[in-house]
C-alpha positions as CSV (number, residue, x, y, z in Angstrom):
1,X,60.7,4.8,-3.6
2,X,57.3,5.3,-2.3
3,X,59.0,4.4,1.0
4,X,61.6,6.5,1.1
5,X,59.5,9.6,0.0
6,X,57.2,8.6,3.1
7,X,60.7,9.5,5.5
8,X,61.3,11.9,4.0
9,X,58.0,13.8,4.3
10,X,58.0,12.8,8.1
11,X,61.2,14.3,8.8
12,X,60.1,17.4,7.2
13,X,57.4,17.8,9.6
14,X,59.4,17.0,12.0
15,X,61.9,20.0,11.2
16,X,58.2,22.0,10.5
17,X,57.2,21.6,14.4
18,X,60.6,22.2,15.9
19,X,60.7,25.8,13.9
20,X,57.1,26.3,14.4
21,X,58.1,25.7,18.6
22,X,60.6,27.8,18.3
23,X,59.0,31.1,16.5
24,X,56.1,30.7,19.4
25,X,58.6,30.6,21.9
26,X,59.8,34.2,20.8
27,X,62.9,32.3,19.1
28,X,64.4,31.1,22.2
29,X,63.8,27.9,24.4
30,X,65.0,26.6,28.0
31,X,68.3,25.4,27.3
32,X,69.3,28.9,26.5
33,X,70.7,29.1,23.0
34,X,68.7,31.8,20.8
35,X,70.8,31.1,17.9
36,X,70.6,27.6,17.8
37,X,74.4,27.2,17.1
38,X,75.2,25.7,20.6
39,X,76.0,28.9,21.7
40,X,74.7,31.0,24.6
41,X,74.5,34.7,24.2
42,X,74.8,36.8,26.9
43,X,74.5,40.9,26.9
44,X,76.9,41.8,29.5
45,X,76.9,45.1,31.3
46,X,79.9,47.8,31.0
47,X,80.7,47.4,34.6
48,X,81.0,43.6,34.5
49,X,83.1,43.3,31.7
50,X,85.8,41.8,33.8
51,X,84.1,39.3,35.2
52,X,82.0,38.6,31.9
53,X,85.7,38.2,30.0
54,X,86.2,35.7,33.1
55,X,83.4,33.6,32.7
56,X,83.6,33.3,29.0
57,X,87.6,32.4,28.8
58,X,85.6,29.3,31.5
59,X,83.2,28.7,29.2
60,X,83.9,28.6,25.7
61,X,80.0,28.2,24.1
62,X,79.3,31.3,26.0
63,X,79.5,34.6,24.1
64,X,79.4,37.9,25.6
65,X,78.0,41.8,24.0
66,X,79.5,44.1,26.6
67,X,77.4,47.5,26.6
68,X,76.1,50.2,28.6
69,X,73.2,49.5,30.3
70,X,71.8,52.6,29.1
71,X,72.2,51.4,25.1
72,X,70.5,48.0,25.9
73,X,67.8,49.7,28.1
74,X,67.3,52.2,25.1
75,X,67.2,49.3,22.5
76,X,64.6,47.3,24.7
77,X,62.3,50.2,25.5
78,X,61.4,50.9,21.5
79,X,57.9,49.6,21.5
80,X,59.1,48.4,18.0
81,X,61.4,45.6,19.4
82,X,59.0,42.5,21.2
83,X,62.0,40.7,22.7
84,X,65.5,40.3,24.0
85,X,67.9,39.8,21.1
86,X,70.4,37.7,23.2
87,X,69.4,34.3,25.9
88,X,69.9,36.9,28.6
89,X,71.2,40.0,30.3
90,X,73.3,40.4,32.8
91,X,73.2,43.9,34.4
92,X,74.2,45.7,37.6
93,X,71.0,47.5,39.1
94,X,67.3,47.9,37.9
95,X,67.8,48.5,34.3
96,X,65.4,45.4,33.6
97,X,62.7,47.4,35.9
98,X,63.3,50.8,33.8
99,X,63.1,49.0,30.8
100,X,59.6,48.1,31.6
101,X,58.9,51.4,33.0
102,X,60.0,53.3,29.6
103,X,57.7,51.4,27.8
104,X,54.8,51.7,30.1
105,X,55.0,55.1,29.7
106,X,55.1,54.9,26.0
107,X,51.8,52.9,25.8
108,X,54.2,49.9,24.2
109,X,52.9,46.5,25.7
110,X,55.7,45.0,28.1
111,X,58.6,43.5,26.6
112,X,58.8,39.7,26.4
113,X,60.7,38.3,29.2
114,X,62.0,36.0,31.2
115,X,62.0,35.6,35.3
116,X,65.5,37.0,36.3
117,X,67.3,35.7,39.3
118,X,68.1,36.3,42.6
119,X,70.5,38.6,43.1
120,X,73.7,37.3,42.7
121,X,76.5,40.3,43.4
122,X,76.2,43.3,45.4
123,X,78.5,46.8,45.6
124,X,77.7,49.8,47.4
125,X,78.4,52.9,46.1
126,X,81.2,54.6,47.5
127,X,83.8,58.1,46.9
128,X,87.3,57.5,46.5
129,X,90.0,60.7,47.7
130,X,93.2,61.6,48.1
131,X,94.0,61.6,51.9
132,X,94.3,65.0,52.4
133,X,91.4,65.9,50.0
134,X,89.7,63.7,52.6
135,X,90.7,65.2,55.4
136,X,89.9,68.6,54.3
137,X,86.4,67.4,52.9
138,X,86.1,65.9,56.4
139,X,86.7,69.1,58.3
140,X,84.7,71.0,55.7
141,X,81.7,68.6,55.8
142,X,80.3,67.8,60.0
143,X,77.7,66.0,59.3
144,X,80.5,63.3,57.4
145,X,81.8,63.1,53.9
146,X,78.4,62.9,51.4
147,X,77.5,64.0,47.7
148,X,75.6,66.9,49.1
149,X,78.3,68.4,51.0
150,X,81.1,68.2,48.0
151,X,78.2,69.4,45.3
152,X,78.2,72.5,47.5
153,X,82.5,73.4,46.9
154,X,82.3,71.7,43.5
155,X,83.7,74.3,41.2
156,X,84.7,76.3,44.7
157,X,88.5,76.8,45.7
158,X,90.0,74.1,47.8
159,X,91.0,76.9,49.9
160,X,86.9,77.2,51.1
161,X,86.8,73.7,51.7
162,X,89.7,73.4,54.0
163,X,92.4,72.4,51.2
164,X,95.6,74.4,50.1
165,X,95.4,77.2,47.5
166,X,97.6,75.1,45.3
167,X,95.2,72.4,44.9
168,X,92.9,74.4,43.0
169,X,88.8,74.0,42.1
170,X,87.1,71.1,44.1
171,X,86.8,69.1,41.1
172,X,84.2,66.2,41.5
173,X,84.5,62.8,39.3
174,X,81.0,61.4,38.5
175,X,80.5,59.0,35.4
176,X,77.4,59.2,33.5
177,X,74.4,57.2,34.6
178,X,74.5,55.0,31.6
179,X,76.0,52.4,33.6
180,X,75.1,50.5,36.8
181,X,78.2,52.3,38.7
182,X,76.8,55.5,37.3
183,X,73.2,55.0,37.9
184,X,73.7,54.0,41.3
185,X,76.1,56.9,42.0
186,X,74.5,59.6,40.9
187,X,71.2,58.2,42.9
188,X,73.1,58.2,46.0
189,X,74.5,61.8,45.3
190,X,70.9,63.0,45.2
191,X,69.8,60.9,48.4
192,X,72.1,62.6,50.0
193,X,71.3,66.1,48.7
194,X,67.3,65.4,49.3
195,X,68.2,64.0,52.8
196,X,69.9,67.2,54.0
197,X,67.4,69.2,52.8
198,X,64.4,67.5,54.7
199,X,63.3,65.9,51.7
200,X,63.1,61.6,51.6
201,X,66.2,59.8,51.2
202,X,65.0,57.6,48.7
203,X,63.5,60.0,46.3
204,X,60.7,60.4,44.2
205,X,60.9,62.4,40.7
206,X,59.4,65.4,42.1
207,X,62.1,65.8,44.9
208,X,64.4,66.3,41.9
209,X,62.7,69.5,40.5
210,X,62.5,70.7,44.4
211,X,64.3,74.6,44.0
212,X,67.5,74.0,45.6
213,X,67.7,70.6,45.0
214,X,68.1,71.2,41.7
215,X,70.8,73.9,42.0
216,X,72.7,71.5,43.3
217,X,72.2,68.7,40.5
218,X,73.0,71.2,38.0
219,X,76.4,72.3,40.2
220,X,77.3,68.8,40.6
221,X,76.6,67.5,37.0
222,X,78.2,70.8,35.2
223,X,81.5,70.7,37.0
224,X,82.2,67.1,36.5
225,X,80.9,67.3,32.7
226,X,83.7,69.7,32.4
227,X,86.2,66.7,32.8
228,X,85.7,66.3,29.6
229,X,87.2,62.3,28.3
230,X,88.0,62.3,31.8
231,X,84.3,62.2,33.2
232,X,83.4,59.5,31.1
233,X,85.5,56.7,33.6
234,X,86.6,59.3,36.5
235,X,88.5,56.4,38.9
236,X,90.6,55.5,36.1
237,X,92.1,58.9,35.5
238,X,92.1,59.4,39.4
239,X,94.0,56.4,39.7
240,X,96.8,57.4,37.4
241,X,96.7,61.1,38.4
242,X,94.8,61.7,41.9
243,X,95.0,65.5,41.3
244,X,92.3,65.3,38.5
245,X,89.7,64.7,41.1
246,X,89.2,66.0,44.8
247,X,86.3,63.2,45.3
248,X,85.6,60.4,42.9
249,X,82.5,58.3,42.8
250,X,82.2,54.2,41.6
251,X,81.4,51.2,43.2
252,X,83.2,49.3,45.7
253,X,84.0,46.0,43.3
254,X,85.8,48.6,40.9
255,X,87.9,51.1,43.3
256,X,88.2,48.8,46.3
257,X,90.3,45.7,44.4
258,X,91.5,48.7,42.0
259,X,93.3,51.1,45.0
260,X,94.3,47.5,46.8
261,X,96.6,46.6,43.6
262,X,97.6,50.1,42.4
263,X,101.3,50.8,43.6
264,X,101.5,54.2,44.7
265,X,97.8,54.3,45.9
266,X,98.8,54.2,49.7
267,X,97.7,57.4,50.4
268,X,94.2,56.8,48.9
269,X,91.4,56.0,50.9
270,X,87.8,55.0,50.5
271,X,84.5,56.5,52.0
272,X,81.2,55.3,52.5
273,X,78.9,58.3,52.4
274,X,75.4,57.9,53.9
275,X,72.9,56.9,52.4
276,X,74.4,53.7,51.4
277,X,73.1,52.5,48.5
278,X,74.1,49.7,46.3
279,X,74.3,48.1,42.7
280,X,72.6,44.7,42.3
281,X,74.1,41.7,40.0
282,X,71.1,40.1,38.2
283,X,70.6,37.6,35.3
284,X,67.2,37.8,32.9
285,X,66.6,35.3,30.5
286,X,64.7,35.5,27.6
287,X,61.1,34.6,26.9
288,X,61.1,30.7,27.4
289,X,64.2,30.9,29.4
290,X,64.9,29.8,33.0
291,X,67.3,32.1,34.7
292,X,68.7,28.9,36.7
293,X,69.4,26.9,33.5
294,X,71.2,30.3,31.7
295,X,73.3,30.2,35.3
296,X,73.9,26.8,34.3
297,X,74.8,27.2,31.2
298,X,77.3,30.4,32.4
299,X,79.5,28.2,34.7
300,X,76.7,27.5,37.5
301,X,79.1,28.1,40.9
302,X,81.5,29.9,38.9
303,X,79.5,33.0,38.1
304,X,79.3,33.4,42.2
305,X,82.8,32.9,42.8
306,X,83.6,34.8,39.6
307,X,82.1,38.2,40.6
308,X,83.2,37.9,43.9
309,X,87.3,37.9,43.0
310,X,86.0,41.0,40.6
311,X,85.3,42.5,43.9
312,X,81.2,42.4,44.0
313,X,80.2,41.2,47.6
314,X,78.4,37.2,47.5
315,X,76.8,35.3,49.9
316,X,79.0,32.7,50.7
317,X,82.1,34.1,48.9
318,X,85.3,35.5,50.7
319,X,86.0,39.2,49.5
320,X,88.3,40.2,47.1
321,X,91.0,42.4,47.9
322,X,89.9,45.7,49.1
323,X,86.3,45.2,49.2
324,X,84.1,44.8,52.5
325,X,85.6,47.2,54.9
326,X,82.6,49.4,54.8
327,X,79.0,48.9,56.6
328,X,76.9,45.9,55.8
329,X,74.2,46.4,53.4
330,X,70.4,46.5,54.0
331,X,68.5,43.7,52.0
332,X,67.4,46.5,49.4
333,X,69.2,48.6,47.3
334,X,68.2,51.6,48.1
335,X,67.1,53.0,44.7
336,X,64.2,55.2,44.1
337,X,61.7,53.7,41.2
338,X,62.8,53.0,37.5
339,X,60.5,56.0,36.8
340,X,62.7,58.5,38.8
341,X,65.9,56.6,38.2
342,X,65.0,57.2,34.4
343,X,64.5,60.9,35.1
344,X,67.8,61.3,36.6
345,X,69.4,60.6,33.4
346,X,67.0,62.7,31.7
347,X,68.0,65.8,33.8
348,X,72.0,64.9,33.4
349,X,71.3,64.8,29.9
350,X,70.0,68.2,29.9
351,X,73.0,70.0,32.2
352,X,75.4,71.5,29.4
């Protein structure tokens, strides 16, 4: 008896140390399983829910949270919350950076991560027309086809920008910036509008409250808020009525492979507007977690091969269907800092 009581005592400390491990490692460890059910959880951004459903029909102890970047990035920024309630995030552009930056700001000490990866996807940020709303923006706009130039009809008759009186309003298609493909949008809209006015291309928060830049911004942002439903996923109405939109914004990996396979969508084309900026595919793991064992853990190769048939650009991957006919990216994004990415969505907020 005295024996068995002896085992049993041992394996209770045993069981003690494990949980005590675990607690100081924030409640996660290296092989990427924060619940401890064999499971790896994984928040998954909006605009990679198609590739996250992919990965996770591969991998059956992988479990996805789709969101908005902008609901994580909220969640994680409460200096109240110490660490990521998932093994990892995987996000399109520098929400993980804004994160950080929102709680700087707040006085909260950084939140508890871990180092993310490389980055594994890339899209650049491109508008999506009609061809004849592209030819007429085209004529209307010398200097080429940007954000700057349609913020200045948007609202306007077709008729001033070239179009025919029954067209009606030039009405732009912009999502919010609560997503990667809407962050990274709306930052290349104001590049462009900063740009043309003299001002950096890759813009500080100040530039935003410059006079005429924000004119524009409040132009722009009113007169696509006014799709109502419709503005909240622009290229999906376009797609099934092109009229709703004279000029719709997204990423490459969603309207390139999305116009390729869309009967009917012959007489769509895609632009590239200067400056080209792009959306980034990352991973970050939790506190204690590897980023390359959490890839491992998501189908290693696979996630690579994944986002590249959902139409992201990879190293080493063929393109998918409608993707890559536009310029090579630079090696950086870009993007302005988290700080005056995070302002962006502050003043798009505010534009009623």
């Amino acid at each position: 008896m005295k024996r068995l009581v002896a085992v049993l005592v041992a394996i209770g400390l045993v069981a003690g140390a494990i949980v005590l491990r675990r607690s100081l490692d924030g409640g996660t460890s290296g092989d990427a399983d924060v619940s401890g059910d064999g499971t790896t959880t994984v928040i998954c951004g909006s605009d990679l829910r198609r590739v996250c459903d992919e990965l996770a029909a591969q991998s059956p102890s992988v479990q996805f949270r789709i969101e908005d970047e902008a609901d994580t990035a909220e969640r994680l920024s409460d200096p109240q919350v110490t660490a990521l309630d998932a093994d990892g995030w995987l996000s399109a552009g520098p929400w993980a950076a804004i994160v950080a930056d929102n709680r700087a700001a707040a006085g909260a000490p950084p939140l508890d991560l871990g180092a993310p990866s490389g980055v594994l996807g890339r899209s650049p940020a491109v508008i999506a027309a009609a061809d004849d709303r592209a030819a007429a923006l085209e004529g209307a706009c010398p200097g080429g086809v940007t954000w700057a130039c349609v913020g200045g009809f948007a609202g306007r008759p077709w008729t001033e920008a070239g179009g025919q009186p029954s067209w009606g309003a030039v009405r732009p298609g912009l999502a919010p910036p609560a997503t990667g493909s809407g962050l990274v949008v709306w930052s290349q809209a104001v590049s462009s509008q900063t740009a043309a006015n003299g001002l950096p291309a890759t813009w500080a928060r100040n530039d935003l409250d410059d006079p005429v830049v924000s004119t524009w911004f409040d132009q722009l942002a009113g007169q696509a808020k006014r799709a109502g439903s419709a503005a909240n996923d622009p290229l999906a109405r376009f797609l099934v009525a092109p009229a709703t939109f004279g000029a719709v914004g997204a990423l490459e990996s969603a309207a390139g492979p999305a116009v390729a396979r869309a009967a009917g969508r012959s007489d769509t084309r895609l632009l590239y507007p200067e400056p080209v900026v792009s959306a980034d595919v990352t991973l970050t793991p939790a506190a204690g977690g590897d980023a390359g064992d959490l890839l491992d853990a998501l189908g290693g190769p696979m996630v690579g091969a994944t986002l590249a048939r959902e139409g992201w650009r990879v190293a080493g991957q063929p393109n998918g269907a409608g993707v890559g006919a536009g310029p090579a990216l630079a090696e950086t994004p870009g993007l302005p800092s988290a700080g005056a990415l995070e302002y962006l969505r502050q003043r798009w907020e505010a534009v009623p």
